[in-house]
BALOBA-1460 file (C-alpha; in Angstrom, 3 decimals):
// residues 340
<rec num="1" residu="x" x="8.006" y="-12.438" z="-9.343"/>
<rec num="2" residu="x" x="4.684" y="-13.076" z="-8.208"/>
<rec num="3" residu="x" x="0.855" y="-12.013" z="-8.868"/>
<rec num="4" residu="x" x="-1.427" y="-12.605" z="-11.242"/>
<rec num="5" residu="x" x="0.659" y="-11.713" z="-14.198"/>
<rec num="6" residu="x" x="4.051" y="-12.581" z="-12.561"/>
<rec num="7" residu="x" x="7.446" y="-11.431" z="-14.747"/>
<rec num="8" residu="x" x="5.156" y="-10.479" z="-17.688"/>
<rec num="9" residu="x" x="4.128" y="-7.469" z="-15.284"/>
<rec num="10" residu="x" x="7.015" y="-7.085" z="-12.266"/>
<rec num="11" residu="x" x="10.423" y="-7.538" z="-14.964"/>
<rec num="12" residu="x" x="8.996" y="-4.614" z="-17.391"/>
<rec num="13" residu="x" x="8.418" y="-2.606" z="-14.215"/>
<rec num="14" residu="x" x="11.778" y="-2.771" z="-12.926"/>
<rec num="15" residu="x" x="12.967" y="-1.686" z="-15.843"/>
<rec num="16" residu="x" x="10.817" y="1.529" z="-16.086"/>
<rec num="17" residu="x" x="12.019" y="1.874" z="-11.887"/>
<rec num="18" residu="x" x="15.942" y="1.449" z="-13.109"/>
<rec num="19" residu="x" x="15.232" y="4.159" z="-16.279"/>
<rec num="20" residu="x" x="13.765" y="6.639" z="-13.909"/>
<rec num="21" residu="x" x="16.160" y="6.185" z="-10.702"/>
<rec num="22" residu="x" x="19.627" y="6.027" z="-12.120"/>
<rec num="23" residu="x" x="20.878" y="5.078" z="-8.774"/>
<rec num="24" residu="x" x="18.826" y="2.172" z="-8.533"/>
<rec num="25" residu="x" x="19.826" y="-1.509" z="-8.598"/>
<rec num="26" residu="x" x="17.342" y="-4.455" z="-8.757"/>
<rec num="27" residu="x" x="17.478" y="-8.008" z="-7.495"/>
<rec num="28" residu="x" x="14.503" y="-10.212" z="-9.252"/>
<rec num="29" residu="x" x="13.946" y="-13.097" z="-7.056"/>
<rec num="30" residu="x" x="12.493" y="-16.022" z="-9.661"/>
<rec num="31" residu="x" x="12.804" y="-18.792" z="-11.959"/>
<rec num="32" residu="x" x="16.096" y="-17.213" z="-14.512"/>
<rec num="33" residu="x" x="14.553" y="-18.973" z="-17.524"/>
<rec num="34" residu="x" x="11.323" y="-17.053" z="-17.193"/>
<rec num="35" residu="x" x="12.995" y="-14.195" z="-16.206"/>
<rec num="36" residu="x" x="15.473" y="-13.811" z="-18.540"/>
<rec num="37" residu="x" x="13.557" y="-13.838" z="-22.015"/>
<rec num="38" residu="x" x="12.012" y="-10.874" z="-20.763"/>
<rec num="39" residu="x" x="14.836" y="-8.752" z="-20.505"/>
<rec num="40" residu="x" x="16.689" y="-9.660" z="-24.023"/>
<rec num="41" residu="x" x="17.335" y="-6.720" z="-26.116"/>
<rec num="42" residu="x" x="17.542" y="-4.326" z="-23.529"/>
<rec num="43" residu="x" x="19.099" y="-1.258" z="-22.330"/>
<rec num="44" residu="x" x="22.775" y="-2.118" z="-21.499"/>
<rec num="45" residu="x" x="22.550" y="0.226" z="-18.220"/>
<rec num="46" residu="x" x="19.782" y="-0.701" z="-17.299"/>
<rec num="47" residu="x" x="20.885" y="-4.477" z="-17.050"/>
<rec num="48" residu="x" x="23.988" y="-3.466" z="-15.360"/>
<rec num="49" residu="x" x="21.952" y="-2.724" z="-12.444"/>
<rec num="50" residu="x" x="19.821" y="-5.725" z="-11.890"/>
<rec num="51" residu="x" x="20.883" y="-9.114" z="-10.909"/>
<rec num="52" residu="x" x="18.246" y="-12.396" z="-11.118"/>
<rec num="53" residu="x" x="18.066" y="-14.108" z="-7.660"/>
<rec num="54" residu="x" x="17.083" y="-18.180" z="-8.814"/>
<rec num="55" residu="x" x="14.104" y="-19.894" z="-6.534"/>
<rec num="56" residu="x" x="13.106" y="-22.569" z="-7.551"/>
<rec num="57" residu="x" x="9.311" y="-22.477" z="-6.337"/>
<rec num="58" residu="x" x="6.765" y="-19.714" z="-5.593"/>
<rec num="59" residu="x" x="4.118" y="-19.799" z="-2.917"/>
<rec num="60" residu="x" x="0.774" y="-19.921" z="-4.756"/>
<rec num="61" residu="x" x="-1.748" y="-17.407" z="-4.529"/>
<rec num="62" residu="x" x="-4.483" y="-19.798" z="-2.417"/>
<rec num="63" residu="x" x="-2.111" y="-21.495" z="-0.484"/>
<rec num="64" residu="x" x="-3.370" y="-20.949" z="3.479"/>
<rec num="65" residu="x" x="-0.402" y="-18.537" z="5.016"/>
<rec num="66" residu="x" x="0.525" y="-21.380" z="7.733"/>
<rec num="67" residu="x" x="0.562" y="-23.997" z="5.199"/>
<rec num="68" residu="x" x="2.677" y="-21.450" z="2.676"/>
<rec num="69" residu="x" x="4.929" y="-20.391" z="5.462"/>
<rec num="70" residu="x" x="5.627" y="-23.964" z="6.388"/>
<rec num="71" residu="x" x="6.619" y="-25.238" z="2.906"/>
<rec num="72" residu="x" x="8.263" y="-21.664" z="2.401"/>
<rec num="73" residu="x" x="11.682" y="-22.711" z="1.725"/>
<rec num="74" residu="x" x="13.403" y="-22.176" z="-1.769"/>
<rec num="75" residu="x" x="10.115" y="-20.007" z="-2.630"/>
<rec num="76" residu="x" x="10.920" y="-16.415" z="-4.312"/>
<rec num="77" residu="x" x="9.011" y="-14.721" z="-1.147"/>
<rec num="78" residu="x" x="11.108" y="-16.637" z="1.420"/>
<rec num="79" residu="x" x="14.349" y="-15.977" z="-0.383"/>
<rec num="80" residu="x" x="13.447" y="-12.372" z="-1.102"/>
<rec num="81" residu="x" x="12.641" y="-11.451" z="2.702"/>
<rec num="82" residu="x" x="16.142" y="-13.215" z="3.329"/>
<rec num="83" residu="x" x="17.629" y="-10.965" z="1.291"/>
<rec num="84" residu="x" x="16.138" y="-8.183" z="3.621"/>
<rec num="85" residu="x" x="17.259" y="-9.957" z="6.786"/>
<rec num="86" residu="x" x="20.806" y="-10.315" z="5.864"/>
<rec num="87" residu="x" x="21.455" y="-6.686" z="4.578"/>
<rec num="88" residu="x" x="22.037" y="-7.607" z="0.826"/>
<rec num="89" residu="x" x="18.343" y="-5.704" z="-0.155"/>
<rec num="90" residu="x" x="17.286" y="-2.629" z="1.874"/>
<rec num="91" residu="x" x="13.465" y="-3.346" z="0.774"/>
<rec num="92" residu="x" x="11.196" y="-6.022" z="-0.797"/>
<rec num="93" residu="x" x="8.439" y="-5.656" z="-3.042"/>
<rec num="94" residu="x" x="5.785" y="-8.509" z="-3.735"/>
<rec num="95" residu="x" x="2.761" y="-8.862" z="-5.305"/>
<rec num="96" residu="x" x="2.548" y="-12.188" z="-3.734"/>
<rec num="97" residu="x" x="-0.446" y="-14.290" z="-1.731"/>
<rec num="98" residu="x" x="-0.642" y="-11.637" z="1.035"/>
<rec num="99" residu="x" x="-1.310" y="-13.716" z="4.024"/>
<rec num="100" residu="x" x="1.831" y="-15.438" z="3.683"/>
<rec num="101" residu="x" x="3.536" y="-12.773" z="2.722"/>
<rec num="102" residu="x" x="2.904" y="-10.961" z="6.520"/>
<rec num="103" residu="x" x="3.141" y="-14.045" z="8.130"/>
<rec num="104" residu="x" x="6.734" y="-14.337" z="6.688"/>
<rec num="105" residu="x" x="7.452" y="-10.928" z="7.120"/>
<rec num="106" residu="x" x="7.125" y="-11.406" z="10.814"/>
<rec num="107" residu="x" x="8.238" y="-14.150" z="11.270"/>
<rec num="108" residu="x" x="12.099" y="-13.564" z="9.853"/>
<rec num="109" residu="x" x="12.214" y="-9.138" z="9.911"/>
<rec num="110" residu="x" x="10.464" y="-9.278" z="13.403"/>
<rec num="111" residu="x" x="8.435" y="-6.355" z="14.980"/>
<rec num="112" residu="x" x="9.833" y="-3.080" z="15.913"/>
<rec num="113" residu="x" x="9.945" y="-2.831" z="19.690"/>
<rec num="114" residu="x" x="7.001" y="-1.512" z="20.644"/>
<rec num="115" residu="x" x="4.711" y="-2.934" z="17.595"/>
<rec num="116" residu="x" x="2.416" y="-5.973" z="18.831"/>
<rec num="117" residu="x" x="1.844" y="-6.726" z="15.086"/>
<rec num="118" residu="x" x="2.432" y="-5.048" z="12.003"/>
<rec num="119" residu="x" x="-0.466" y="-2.909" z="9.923"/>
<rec num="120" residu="x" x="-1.105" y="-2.828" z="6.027"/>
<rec num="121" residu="x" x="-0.533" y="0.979" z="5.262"/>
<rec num="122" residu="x" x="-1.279" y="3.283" z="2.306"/>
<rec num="123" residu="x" x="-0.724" y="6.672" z="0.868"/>
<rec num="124" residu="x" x="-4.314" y="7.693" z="-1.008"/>
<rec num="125" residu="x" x="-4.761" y="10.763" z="-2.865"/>
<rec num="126" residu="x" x="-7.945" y="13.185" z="-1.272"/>
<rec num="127" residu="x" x="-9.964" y="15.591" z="-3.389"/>
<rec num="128" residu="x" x="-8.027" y="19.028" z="-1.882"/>
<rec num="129" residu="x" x="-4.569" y="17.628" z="-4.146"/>
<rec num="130" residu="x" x="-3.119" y="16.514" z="-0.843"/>
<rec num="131" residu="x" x="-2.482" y="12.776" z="0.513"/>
<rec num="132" residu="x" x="-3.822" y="10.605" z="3.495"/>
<rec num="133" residu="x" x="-2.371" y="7.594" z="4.897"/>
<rec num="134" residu="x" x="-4.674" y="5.140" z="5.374"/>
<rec num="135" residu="x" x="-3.705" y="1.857" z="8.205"/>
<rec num="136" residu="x" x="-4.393" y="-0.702" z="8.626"/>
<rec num="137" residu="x" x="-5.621" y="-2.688" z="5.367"/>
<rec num="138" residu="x" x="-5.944" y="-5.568" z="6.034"/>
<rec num="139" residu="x" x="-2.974" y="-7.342" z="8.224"/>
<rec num="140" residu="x" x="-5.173" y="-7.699" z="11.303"/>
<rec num="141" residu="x" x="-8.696" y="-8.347" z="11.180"/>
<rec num="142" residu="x" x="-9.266" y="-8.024" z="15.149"/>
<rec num="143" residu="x" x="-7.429" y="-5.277" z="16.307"/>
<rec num="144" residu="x" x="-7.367" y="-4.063" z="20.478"/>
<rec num="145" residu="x" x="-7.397" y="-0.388" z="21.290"/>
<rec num="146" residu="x" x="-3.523" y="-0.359" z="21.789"/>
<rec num="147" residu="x" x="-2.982" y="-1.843" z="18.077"/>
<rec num="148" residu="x" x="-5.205" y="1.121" z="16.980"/>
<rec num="149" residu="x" x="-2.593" y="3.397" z="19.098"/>
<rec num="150" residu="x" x="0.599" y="2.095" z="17.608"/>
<rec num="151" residu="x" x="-1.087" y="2.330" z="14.311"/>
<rec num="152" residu="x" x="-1.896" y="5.990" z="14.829"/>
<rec num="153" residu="x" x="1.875" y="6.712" z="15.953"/>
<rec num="154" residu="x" x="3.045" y="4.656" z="12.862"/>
<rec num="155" residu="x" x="0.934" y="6.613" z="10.749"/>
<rec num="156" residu="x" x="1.732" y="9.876" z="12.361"/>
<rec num="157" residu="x" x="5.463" y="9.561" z="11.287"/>
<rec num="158" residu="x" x="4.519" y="8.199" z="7.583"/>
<rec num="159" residu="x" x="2.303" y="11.510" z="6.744"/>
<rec num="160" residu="x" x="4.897" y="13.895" z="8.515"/>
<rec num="161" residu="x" x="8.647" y="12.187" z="7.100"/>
<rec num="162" residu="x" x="6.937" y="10.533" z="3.883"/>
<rec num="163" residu="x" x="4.126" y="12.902" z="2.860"/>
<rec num="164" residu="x" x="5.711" y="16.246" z="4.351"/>
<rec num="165" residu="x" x="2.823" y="17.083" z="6.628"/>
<rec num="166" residu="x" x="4.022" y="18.779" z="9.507"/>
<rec num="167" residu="x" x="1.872" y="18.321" z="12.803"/>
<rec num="168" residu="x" x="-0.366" y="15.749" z="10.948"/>
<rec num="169" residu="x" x="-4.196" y="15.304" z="11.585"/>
<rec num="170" residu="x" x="-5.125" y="12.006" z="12.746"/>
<rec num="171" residu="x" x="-8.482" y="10.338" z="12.975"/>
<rec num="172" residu="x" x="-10.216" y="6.876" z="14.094"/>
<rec num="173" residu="x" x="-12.686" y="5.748" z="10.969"/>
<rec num="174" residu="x" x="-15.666" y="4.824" z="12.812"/>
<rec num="175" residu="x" x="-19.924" y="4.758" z="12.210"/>
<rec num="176" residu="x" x="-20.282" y="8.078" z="13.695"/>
<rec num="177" residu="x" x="-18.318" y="11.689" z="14.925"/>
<rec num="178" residu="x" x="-19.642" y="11.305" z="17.998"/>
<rec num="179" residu="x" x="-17.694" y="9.987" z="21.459"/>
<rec num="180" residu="x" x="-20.332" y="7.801" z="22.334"/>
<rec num="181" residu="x" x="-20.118" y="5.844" z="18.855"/>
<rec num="182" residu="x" x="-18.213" y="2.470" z="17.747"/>
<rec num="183" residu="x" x="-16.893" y="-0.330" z="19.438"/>
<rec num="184" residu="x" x="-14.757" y="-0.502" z="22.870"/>
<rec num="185" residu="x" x="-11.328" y="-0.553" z="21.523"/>
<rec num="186" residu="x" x="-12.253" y="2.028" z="19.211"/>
<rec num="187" residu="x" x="-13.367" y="4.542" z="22.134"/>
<rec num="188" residu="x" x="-10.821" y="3.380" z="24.478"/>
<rec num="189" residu="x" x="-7.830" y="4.252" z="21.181"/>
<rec num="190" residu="x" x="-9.733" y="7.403" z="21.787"/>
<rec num="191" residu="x" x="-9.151" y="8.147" z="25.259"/>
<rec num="192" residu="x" x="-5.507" y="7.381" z="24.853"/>
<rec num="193" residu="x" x="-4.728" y="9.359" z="21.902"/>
<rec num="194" residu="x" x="-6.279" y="12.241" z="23.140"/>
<rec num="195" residu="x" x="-3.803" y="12.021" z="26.363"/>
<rec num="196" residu="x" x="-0.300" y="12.031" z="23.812"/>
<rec num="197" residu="x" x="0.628" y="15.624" z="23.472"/>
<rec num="198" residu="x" x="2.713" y="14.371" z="20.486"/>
<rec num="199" residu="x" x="-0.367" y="13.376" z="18.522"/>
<rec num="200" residu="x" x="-2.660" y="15.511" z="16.771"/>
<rec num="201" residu="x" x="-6.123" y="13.617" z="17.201"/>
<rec num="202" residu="x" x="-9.053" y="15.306" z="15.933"/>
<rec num="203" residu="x" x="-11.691" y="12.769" z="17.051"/>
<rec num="204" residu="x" x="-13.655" y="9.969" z="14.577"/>
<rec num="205" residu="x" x="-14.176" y="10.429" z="10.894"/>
<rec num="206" residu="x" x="-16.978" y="8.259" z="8.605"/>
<rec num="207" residu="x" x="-15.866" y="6.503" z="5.389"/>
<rec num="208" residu="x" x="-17.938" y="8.843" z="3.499"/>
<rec num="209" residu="x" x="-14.868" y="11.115" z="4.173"/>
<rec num="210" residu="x" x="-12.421" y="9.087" z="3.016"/>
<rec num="211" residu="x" x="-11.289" y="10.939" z="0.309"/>
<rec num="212" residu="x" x="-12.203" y="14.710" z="1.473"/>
<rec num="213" residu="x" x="-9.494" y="15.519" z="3.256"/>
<rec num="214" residu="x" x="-11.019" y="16.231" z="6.356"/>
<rec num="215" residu="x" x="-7.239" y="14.310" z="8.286"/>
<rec num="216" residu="x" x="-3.720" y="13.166" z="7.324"/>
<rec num="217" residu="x" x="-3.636" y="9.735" z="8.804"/>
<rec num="218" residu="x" x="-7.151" y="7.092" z="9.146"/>
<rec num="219" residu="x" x="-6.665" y="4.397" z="11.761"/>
<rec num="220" residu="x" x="-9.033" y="1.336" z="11.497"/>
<rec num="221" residu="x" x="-8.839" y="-2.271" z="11.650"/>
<rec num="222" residu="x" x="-7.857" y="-4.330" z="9.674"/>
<rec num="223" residu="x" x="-11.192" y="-5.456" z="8.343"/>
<rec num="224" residu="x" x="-13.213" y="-1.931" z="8.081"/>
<rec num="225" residu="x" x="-9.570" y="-1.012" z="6.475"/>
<rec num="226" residu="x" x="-9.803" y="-3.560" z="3.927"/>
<rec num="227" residu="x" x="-13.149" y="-3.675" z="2.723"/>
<rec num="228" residu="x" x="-13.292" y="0.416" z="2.634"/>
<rec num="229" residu="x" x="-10.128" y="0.685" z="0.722"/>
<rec num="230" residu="x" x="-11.565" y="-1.556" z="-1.777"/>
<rec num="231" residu="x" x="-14.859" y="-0.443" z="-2.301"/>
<rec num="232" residu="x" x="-13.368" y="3.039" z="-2.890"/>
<rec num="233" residu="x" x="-11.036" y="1.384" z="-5.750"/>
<rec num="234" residu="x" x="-14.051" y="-0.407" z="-7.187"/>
<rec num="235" residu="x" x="-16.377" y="2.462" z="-7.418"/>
<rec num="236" residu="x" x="-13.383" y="4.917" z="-9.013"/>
<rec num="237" residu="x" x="-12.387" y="2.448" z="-11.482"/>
<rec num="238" residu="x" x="-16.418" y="1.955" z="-12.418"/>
<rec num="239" residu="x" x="-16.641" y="5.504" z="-12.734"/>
<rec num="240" residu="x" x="-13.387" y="5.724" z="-15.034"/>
<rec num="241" residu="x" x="-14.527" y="2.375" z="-16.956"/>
<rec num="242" residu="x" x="-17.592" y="4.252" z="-17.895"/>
<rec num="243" residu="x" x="-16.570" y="7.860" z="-18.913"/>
<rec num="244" residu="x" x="-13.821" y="6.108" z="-21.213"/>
<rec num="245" residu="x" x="-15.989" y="3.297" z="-22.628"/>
<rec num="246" residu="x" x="-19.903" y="4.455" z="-21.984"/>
<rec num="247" residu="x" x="-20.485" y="1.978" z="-25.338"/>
<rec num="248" residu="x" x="-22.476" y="-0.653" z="-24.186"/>
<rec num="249" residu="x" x="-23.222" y="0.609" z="-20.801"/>
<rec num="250" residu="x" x="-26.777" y="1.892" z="-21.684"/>
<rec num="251" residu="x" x="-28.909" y="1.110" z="-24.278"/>
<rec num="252" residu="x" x="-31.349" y="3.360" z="-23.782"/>
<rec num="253" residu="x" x="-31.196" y="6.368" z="-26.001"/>
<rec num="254" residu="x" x="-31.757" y="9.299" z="-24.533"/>
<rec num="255" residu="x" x="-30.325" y="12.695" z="-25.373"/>
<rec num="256" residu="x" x="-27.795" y="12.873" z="-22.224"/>
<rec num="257" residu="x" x="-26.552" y="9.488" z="-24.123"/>
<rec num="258" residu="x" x="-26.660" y="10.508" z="-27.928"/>
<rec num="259" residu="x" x="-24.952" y="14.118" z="-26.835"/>
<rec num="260" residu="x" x="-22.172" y="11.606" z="-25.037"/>
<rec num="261" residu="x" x="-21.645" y="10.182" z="-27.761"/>
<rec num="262" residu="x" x="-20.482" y="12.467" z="-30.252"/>
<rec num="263" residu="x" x="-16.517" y="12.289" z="-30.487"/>
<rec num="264" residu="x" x="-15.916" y="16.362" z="-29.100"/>
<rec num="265" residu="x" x="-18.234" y="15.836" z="-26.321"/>
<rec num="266" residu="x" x="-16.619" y="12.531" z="-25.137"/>
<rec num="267" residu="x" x="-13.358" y="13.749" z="-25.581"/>
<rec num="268" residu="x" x="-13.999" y="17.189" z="-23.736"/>
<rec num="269" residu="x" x="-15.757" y="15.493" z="-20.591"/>
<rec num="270" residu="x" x="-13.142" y="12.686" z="-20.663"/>
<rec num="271" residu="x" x="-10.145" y="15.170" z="-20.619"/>
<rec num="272" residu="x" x="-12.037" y="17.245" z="-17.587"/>
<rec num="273" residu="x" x="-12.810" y="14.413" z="-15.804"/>
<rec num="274" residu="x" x="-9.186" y="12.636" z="-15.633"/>
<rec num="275" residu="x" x="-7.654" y="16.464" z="-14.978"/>
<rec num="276" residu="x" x="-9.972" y="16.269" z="-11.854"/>
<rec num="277" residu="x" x="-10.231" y="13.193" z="-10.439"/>
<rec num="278" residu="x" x="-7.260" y="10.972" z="-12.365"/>
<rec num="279" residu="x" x="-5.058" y="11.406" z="-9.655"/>
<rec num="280" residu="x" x="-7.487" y="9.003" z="-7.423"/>
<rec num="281" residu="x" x="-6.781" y="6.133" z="-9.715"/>
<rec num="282" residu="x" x="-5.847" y="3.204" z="-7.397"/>
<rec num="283" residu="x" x="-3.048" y="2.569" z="-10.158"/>
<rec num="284" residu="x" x="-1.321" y="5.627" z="-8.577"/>
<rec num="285" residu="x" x="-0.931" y="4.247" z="-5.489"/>
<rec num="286" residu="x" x="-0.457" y="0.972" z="-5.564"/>
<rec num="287" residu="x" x="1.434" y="-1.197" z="-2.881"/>
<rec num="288" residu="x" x="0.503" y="-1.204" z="0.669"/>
<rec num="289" residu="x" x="3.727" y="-0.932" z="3.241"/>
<rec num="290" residu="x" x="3.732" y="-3.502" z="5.976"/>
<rec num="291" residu="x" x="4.773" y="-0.793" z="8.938"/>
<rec num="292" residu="x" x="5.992" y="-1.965" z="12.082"/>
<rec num="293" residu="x" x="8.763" y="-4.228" z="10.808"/>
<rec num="294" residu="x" x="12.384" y="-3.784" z="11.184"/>
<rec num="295" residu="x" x="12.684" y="-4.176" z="7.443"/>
<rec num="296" residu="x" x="10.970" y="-3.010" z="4.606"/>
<rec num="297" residu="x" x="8.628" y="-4.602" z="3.090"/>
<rec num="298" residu="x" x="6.260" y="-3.325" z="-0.003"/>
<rec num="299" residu="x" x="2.675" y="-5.658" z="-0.743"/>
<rec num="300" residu="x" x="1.613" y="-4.533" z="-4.208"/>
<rec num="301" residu="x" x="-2.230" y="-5.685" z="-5.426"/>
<rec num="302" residu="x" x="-1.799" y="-9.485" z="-6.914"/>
<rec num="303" residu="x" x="-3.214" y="-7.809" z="-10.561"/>
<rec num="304" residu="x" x="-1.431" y="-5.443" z="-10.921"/>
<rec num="305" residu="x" x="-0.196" y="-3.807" z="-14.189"/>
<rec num="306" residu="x" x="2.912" y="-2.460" z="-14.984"/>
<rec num="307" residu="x" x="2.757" y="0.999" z="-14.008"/>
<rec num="308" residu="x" x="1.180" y="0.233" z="-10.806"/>
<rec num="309" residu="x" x="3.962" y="-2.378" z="-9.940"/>
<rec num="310" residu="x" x="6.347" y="0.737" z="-10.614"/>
<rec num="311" residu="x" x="4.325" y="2.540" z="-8.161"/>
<rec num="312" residu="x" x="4.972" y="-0.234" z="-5.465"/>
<rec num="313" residu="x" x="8.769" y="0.049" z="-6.340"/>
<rec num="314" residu="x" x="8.928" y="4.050" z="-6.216"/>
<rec num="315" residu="x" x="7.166" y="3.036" z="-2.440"/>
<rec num="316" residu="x" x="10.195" y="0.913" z="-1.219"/>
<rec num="317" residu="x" x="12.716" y="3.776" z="-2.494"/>
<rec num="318" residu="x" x="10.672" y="6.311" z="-0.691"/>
<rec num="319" residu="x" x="11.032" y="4.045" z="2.776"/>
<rec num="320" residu="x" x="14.472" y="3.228" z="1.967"/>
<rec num="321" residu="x" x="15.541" y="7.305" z="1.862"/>
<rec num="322" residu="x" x="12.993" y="8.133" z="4.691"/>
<rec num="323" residu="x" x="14.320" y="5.681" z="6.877"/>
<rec num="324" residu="x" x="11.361" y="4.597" z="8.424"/>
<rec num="325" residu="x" x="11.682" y="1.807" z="9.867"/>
<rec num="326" residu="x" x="14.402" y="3.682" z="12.188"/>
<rec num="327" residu="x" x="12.086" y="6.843" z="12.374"/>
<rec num="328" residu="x" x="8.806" y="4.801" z="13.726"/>
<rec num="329" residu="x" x="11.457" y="3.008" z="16.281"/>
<rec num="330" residu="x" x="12.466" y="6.443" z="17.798"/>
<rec num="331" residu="x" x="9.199" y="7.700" z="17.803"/>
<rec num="332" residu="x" x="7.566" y="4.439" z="19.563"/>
<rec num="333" residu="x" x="10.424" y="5.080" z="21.981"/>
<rec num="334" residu="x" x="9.457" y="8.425" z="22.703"/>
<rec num="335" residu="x" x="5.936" y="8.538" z="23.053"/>
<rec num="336" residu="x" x="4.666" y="4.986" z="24.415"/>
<rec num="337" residu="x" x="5.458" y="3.959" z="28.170"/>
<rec num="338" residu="x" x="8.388" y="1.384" z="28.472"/>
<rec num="339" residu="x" x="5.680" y="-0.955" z="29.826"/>
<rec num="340" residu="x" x="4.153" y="-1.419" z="26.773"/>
């Protein structure tokens, strides 16, 4: 029940994840008297199949992850995760401080054998109608070249059981296609990948490509993840921002702006524009899945609104059926050397 918005934004998307999956059932981890005005007056049914979890605290969103993790106990994130651990909830979905979040994670789900730390992973739409997964986001800032390996394998199973992309494409984001280019543990991922026969590696790929199409799975650190993810979101909700509201944007008037304007041109160019590029809306793919644990665990953005939180939820279902926690395990098993 955290985030920016907290129940205001997570209880109303529950209830739009228990309408649409009538097998569904819901545990809200939070404060009950918060909770609970929120869902008076509501479908019968739909109440049926959720059940409110008390905590009694929540771990704020600036709280440092060791200090949060320390003073974790009775907190909806801590008690949520438990759930998890002891069987009672396949999945958990936060929008939560994200640092403690992962630290937690870790800490009580533990690491897939295999997995020297888990990676932030995403499922982006690309201009050809098709999907990428994108890893890692932002769970490890410094990552070494056999992080960048596991990542790939990770990813490798999320585009071809998730997505449906059989023999996936999968590429290191780095400043330049050729060998020569990017940092050590980015050229010695390289070398390694390009020695699995179970891994189709196709070589480096620039964040100008990001949304092209050009492979089915982007391996990066955890900064370069981070900070291109978000720049991408930023510059496609600018762009959205100001073909639905150009009002105010400019001043000057010029024809292009006058011709804007008028109601049938607006509404034309505003229709074509969302039937091409709509689908890239970062509310259609919210919540980043923390791969590598034994669990399942779903990070949606902190501001998210209520469709997007639904988003995160439809995530966790689409682990939870996929089985991937169990699916990266065998795969880890059967590529990587014992060794490692």
């Amino acid at each position: 029940m955290g985030g920016d918005f907290g129940p205001h934004v997570t209880v109303p998307a529950a209830l739009q994840a228990l309408a649409s999956n009538p097998q569904l059932k819901l545990l809200l981890v939070g404060n009950p008297e918060t909770i609970s005005p929120l869902l008076a007056n509501q479908n019968a049914e739909l109440l049926s199949r959720l059940q409110i979890v008390p905590a009694e605290h929540v771990v704020s969103n600036d709280a440092r992850p060791s200090q949060a993790i320390r003073s974790s106990h009775g907190t909806s994130m801590r008690i949520a995760l438990d759930l998890v651990k002891s069987g009672k909830a396949r999945a958990c979905v936060s929008a939560g401080n994200t640092g403690a979040l992962m630290g937690l994670a870790k800490l009580m789900l533990k690491s897939i054998e295999g997995i020297e730390r888990p990676a932030l992973m995403t499922v982006i739409p690309n201009l050809k109608q098709q999907k990428t997964v994108v890893l890692d986001l932002g769970a490890n800032i410094n990552c070494n070249s056999r992080m960048l390996v596991q990542f790939a394998i990770m990813g490798a199973v999320m585009a071809e059981y998730v997505v449906g992309v059989a023999n996936p494409r999968v590429a290191l984001l780095n400043i330049g296609e050729e060998e020569s280019k990017g940092l050590d543990n980015i050229r010695e991922a390289a070398i390694t990948l390009r020695n699995i026969p179970t891994i189709n590696y196709i070589g480096y790929v620039e964040g100008n490509e990001l949304l092209t199409g050009k492979t089915d799975v982007l391996v990066c650190d955890g900064f370069a993840g981070n900070v291109t993810l978000k720049t991408m979101e930023g510059a496609i909700r600018v762009i959205l921002s100001l073909v639905k509201s150009p009002d105010g944007q400019q001043k000057q008037s010029s024809w292009l702006m006058k011709l804007f304007k008028m109601k049938i041109v607006k509404k034309w160019l505003l229709r074509q524009i969302t039937k091409r590029f709509g689908h890239l809306n970062p509310d259609q793919y919210n919540g980043a899945t923390l791969l590598g644990l034994r669990g399942i665990v779903i990070k949606s953005h902190g501001a998210a609104n209520e469709h997007a939180f639904k988003a995160a939820i439809d995530q966790a279902i689409q682990a939870i059926e996929k089985q991937v926690p169990d699916r990266i395990a065998a795969r880890l098993d059967a590529v990587l050397p014992k060794s490692e």
